[in-house]
C-alpha positions in Angstrom: -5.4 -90.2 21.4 -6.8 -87.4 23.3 -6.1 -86.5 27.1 -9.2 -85.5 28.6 -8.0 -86.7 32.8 -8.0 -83.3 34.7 -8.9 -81.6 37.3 -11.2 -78.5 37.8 -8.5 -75.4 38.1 -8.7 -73.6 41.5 -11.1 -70.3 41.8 -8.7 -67.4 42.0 -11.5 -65.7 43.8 -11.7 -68.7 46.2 -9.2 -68.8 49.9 -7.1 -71.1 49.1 -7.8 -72.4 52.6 -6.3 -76.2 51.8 -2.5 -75.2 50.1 -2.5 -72.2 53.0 -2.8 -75.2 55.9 -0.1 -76.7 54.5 2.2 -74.2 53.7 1.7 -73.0 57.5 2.4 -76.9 58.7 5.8 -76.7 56.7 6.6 -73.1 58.1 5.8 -74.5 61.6 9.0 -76.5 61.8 11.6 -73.8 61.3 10.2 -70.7 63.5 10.2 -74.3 66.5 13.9 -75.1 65.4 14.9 -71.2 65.3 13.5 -70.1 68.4 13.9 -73.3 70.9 17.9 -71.9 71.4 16.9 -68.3 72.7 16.3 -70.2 76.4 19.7 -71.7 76.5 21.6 -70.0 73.8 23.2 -67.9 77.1 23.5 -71.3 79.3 25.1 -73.3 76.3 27.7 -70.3 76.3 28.6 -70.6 79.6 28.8 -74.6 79.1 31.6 -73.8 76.3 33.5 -72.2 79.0 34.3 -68.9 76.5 36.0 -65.7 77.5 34.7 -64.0 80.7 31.5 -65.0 82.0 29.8 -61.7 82.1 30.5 -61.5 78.2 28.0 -64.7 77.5 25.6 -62.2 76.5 27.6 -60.7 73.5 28.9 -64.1 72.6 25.3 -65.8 72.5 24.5 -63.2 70.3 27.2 -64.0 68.0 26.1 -67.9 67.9 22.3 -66.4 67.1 23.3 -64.3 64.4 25.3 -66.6 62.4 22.2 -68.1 61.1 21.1 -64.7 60.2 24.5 -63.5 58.4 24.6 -66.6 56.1 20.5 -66.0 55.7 21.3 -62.7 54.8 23.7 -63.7 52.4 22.1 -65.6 50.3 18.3 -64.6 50.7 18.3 -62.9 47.7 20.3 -65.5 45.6 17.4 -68.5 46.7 14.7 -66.2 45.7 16.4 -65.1 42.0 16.5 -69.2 41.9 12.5 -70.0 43.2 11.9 -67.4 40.0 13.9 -70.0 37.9 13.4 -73.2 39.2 10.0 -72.8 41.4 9.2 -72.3 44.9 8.7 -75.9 46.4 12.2 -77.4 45.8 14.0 -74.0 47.6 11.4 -74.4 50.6 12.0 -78.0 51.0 16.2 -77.7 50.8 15.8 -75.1 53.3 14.2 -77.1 55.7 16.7 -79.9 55.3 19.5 -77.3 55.8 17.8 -76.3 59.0 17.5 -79.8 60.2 21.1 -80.9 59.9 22.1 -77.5 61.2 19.9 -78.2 64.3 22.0 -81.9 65.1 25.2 -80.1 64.7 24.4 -77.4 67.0 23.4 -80.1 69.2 26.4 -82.8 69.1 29.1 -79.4 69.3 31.5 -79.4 71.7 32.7 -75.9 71.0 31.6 -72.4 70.1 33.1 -73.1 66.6 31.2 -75.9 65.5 28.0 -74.5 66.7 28.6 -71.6 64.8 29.5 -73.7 61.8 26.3 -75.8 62.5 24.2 -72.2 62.5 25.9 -70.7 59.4 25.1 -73.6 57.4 21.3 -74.0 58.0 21.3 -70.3 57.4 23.2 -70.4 53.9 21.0 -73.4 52.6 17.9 -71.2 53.8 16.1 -68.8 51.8 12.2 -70.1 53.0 11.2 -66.4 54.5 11.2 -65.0 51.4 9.9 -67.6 49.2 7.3 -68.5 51.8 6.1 -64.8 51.5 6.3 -65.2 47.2 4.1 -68.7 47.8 1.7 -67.1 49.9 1.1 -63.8 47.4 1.0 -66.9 44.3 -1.6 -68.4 46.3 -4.0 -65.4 47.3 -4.8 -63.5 44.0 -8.0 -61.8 45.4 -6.8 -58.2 47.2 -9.8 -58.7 50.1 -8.3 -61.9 51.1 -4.7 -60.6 51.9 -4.8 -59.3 55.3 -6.0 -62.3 56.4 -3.6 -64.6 54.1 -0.7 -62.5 54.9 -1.6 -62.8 58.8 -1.7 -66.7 58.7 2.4 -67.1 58.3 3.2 -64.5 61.3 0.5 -67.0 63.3 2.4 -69.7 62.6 5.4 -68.0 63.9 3.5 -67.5 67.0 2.6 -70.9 67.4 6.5 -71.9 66.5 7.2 -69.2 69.3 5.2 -70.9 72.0 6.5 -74.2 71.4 10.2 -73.6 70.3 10.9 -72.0 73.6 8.9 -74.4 75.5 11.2 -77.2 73.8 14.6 -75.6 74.2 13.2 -74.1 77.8 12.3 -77.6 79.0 14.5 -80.1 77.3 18.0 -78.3 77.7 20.3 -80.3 79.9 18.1 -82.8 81.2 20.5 -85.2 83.0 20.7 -82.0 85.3 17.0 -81.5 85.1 15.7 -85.1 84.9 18.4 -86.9 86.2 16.1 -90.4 87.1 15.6 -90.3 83.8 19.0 -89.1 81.8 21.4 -90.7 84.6 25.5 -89.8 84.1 27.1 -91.7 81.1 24.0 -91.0 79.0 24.2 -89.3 75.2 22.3 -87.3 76.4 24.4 -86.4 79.9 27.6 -85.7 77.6 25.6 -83.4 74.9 23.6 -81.5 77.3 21.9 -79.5 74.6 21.6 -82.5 71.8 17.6 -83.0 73.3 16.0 -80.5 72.4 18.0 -80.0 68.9 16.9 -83.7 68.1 13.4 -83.0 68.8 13.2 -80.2 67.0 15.4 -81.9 63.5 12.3 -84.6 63.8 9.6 -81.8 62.9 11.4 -80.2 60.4 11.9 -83.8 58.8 8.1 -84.1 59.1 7.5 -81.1 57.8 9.6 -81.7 54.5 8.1 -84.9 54.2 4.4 -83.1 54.2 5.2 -80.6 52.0 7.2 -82.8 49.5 3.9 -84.8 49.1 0.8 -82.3 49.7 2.3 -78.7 48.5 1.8 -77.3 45.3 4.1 -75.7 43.4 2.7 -72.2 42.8 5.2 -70.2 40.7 2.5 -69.4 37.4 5.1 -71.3 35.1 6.0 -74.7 36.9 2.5 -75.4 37.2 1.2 -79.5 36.0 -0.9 -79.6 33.2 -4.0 -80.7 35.8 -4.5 -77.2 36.7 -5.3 -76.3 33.5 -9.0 -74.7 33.2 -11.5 -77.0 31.9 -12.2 -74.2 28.6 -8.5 -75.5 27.6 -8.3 -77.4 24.4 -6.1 -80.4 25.4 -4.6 -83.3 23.1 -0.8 -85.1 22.8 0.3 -82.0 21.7 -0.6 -80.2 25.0 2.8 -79.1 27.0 3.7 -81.1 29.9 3.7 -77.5 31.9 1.7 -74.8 32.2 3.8 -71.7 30.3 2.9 -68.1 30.3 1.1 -69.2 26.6 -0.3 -72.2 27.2 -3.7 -71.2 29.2 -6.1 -69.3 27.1 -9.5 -68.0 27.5 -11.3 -68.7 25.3 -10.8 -72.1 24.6 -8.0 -72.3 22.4 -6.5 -74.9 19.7 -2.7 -75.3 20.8 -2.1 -76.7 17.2 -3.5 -73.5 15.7 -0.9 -71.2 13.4 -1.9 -68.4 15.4 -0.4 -70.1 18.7 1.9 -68.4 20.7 1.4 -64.9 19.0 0.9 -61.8 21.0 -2.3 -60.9 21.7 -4.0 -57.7 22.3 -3.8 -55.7 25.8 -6.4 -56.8 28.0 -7.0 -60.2 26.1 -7.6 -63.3 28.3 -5.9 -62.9 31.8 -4.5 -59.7 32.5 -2.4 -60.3 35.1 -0.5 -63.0 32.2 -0.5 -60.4 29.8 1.0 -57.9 31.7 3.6 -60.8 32.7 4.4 -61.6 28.6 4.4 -58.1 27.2 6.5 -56.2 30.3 10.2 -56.3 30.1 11.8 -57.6 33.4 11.2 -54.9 35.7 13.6 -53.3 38.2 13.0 -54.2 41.9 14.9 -51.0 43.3 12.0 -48.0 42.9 11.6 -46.1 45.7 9.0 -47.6 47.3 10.0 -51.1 47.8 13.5 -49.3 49.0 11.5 -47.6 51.6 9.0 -50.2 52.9 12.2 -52.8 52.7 14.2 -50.1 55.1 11.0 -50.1 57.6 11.1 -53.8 57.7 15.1 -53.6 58.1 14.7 -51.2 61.0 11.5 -53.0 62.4 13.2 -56.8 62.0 16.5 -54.7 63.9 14.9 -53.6 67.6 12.5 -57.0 67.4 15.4 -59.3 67.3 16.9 -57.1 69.7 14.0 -57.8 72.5 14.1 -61.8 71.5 17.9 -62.0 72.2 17.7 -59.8 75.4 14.5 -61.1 76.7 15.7 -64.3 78.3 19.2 -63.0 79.2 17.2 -60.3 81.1 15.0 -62.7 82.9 18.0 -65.5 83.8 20.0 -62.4 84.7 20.5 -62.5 88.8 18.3 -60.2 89.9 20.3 -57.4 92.8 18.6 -57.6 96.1 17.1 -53.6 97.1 16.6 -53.0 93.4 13.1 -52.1 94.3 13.7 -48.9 96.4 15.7 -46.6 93.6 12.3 -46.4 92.0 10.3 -45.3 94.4 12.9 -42.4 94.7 12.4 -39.2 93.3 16.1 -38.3 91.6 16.7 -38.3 87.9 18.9 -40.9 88.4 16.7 -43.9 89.5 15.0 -44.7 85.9 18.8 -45.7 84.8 19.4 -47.4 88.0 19.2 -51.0 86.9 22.0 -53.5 88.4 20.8 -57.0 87.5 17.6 -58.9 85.8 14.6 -60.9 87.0 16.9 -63.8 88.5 14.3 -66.6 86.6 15.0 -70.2 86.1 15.6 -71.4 82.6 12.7 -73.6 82.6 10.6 -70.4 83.7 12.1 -68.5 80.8 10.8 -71.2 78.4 7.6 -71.2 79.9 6.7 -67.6 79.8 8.2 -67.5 76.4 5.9 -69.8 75.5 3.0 -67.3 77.1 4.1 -65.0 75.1 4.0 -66.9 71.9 0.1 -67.6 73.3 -0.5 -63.7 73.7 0.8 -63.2 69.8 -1.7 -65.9 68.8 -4.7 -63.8 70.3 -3.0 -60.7 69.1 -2.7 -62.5 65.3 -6.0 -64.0 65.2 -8.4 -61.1 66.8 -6.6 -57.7 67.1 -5.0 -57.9 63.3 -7.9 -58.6 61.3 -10.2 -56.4 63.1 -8.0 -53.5 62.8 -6.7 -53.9 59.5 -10.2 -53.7 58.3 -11.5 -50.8 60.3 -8.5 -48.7 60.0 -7.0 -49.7 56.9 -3.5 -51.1 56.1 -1.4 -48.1 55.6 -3.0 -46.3 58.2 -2.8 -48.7 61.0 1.3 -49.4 59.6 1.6 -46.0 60.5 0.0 -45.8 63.5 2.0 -49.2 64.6 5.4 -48.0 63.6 5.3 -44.6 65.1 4.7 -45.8 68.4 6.9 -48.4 68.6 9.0 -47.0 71.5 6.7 -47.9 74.1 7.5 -51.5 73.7 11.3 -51.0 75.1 10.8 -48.1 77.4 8.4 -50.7 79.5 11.3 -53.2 80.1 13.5 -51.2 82.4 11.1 -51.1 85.4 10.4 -54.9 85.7 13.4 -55.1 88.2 12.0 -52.4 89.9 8.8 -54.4 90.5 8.3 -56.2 93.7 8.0 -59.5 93.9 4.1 -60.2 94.5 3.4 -58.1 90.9 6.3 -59.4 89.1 4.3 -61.8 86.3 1.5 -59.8 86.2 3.9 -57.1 85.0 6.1 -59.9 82.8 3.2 -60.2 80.9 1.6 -56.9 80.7 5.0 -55.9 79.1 4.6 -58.7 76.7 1.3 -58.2 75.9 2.1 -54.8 74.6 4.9 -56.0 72.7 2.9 -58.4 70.8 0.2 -56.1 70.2 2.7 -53.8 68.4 5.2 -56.9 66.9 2.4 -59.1 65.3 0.7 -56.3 63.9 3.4 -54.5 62.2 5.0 -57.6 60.4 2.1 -58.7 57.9 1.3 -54.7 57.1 5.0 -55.2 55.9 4.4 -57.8 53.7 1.0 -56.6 52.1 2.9 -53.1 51.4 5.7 -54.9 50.2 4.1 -56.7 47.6 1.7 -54.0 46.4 4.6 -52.4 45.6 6.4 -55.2 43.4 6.0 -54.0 39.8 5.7 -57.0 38.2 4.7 -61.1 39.4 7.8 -62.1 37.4 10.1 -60.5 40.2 7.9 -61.1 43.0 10.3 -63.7 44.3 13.4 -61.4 44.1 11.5 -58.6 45.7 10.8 -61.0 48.6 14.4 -62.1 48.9 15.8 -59.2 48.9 13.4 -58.3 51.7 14.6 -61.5 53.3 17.9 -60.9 53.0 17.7 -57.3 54.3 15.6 -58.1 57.3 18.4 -61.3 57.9 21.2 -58.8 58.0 19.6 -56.9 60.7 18.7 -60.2 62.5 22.8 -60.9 62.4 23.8 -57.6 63.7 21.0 -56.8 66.4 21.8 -60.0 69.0 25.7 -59.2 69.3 25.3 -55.7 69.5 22.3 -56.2 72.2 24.5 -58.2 74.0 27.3 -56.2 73.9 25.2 -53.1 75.3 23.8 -55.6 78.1 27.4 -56.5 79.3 28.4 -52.8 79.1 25.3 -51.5 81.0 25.8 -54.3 83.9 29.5 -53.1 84.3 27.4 -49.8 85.4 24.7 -50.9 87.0 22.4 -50.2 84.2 21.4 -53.0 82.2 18.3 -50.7 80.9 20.9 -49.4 78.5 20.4 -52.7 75.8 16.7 -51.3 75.9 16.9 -47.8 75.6 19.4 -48.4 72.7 16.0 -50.7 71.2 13.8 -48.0 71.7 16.2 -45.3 69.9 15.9 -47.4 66.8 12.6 -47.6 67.1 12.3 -43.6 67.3 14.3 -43.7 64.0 11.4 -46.2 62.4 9.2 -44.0 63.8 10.4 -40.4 61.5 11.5 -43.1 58.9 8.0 -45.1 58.2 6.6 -41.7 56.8 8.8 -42.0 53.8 6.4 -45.3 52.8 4.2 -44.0 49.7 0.5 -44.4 50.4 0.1 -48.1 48.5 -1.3 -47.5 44.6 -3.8 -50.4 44.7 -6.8 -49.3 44.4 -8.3 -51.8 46.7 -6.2 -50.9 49.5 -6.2 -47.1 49.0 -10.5 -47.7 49.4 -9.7 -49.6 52.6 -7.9 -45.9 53.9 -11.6 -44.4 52.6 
């Protein structure tokens, strides 16, 4: 008996608005989870009672990174398996992954089980890379892609507003809120459990979102319901969608000539490209040299999240004002101490900041990556870079009544420069994938890449912090930043000019 129940296929030349929201609602969860430790990563340190005090910097780097090494470790791997086994069940394990790794974090009562707890969310994660395959599935029409690649990086932001806020404002609260978290409580004896809970519960929500409402979109895991409505379909049809089994013009799946190559150019191109190609090779040149921007890009940005709060909880030297106003070479290296902010201030204008990339993301990209085109405005982004950590430095410097104002000048520029250059990574970097069948490699390589440099910029950061305040110069962590920076600057004009013809008119 014939099927004839299914659904109208979705335009490839429509925005896939719906599938996009919820993609973004499941990405929420884990940029909240990642981020809420940055306030108290140096605090819950200190609470472990490890090595010298004035090393907390280095060692909170190493409990940050260990998410990143084991990311970085397996990124690739979880993207070779979204190739084999779709997208939707890699996404989902790693937000269970990151869940559980976020209550062990939270219940340790050492440095080694919270750097178990952060090595095994990392190693079960591979969802930056197959989040970036999903959302370059999804958007098939080359207009649409600066402003579908820009929707993932705002969602970070929004995780960046509210990830601090939690970990700012829900660390230790017996010795915040005591009325309400009295001695004796869970929460008293795990002082950092709080805001690790709160943050498990939206990744559960997340996961169970996405395992209803998201769509699977690698092209061959597809359900027979998205098949176009020109399809012949009977008992015979396949359960799933194969690289054969769509056909325009209708065609009879029972026919002799089923399954037989056709002609170049025949039906869909992008699926006959995808049958009569040979698995193509993911190292070229290009991706190696886009993939070393984003290494060297995802290196000094990780470096300014893990010194940004240290920085501002650092105690800030009384008389640190007046070197500046001197005139000898020596007083632009003259920095003894930080800001001397509270932890729950820290959250708070970490949370700002995540506010100030959400402008940045929803106005300043999409204008300029139409007026000045994508390569262009890469270029422009990456080469000037620098600025960002040469500002840092002179907060300390400033006096008390201009302080904020200057807090978020600084961070206003950096997420001008941040948010802009991140999704021009990820358009480049899949205009220069040869081939949709290793789209999801491509991307976890990327991941894995840009992971690697997330693991070794916080402990090297840190290290350079706690060096520099032995000297009185804890500019030294930031002018290390901006060096690499200088080195993405010569390095980004390496990156071909992209061979889509779309974006090279954009560039016209």
């Amino acid at each position: 008996m014939p099927l004839t129940s299914r659904s109208r296929p979705r335009d490839p030349d429509a925005f896939p608005t719906l599938q996009l929201f919820v993609l973004a609602v499941v990405r929420l969860a884990e940029p909240i989870a990642l981020t809420s430790i940055f306030p108290y990563a140096w605090a819950l340190i200190k609470h472990f009672n490890i090595g010298n005090q004035d090393d907390a910097s280095f060692y909170a780097g190493l409990l940050i990174s260990a998410f990143s090494l084991a990311e970085a470790l397996m990124g690739m791997y979880w993207g070779s398996v979204s190739d084999r086994v779709g997208r939707k069940p890699v996404l989902l394990l790693g937000c269970v992954g990151t869940m559980f790794s976020m209550i062990m974090v939270g219940v340790a009562g050492n440095i080694w089980v919270a750097l178990v707890g952060r090595a095994l969310g990392g190693l079960l994660n591979g969802n930056i890379g197959v989040i970036q395959t999903m959302v370059g599935e999804l958007v098939t029409s080359p207009e649409h892609e600066p402003r579908a690649f820009s929707i993932m990086p705002f969602v970070w932001s929004i995780g960046t507003i509210l990830g601090p806020m939690i970990g700012g404002l829900f660390a230790d609260p017996h010795e915040n809120y005591p009325d309400l978290f009295p001695q004796g409580s869970l929460f008293a004896r795990f002082p950092y459990l709080l805001p690790n809970l709160l943050c498990a519960a939206l990744l559960f929500f997340s996961i169970v979102l996405g395992y209803f409402l998201l769509e699977e979109t690698h092209p061959d895991r597809q359900p027979r319901v998205l098949l176009p409505d020109d399809t012949f379909v009977s008992e015979n049809t396949p359960l799933l969608e194969t690289s054969d089994a769509i056909k325009r013009p209708a065609v009879d799946m029972r026919d002799d000539n089923y399954g037989s190559v056709r002609p170049h150019g025949a039906g869909s191109p992008s699926r006959a490209r995808t049958e009569k190609q040979p698995p193509a090779s993911i190292f070229c040149e290009r991706i190696m040299a886009i993939i070393i921007s984003l290494c060297i890009y995802t290196y000094h940005s990780m470096t300014f999240d893990h010194l940004l709060p240290i920085y501002f909880e650092d105690e800030r030297i009384p008389g640190s004002v007046a070197p500046i106003m001197a005139s000898s070479a020596h007083s632009i290296f003259y920095s003894p101490g930080g800001l001397g902010l509270s932890l729950q201030a820290v959250g708070v204008i970490m949370a700002v900041q995540g506010a100030i990339a959400l402008f940045m993301q929803a106005v300043a990209f999409p204008l300029l990556a139409e007026r000045v085109g994508v390569y262009r405005l890469f270029l422009g982004v990456a080469a000037t870079h620098p600025i960002v950590y040469l500002l840092m430095p002179a907060l300390p410097h400033v006096s008390e009544s201009l302080l904020y104002p200057a807090i978020y000048a600084c961070l206003a520029v950096r997420n001008f420069y941040c948010i802009l250059l991140y999704p021009l990574l990820l358009i480049l970097i899949k205009d220069a994938t040869p081939s949709p069948t290793v789209l999801g490699k491509v991307n976890g390589l990327a991941a894995s890449a840009g992971a690697a440099c997330r693991m070794v910029a916080p402990p090297v950061a840190g290290y350079l912090y706690a060096v520099g305040k032995k000297y009185d110069c804890t500019a030294l962590a930031w002018y290390s930043s901006a060096l690499v920076a200088v080195v993405g600057t010569v390095q980004c004009f390496s990156v071909k000019r992209p061979r889509d013809t779309n974006i090279q008119r954009e560039e016209e």
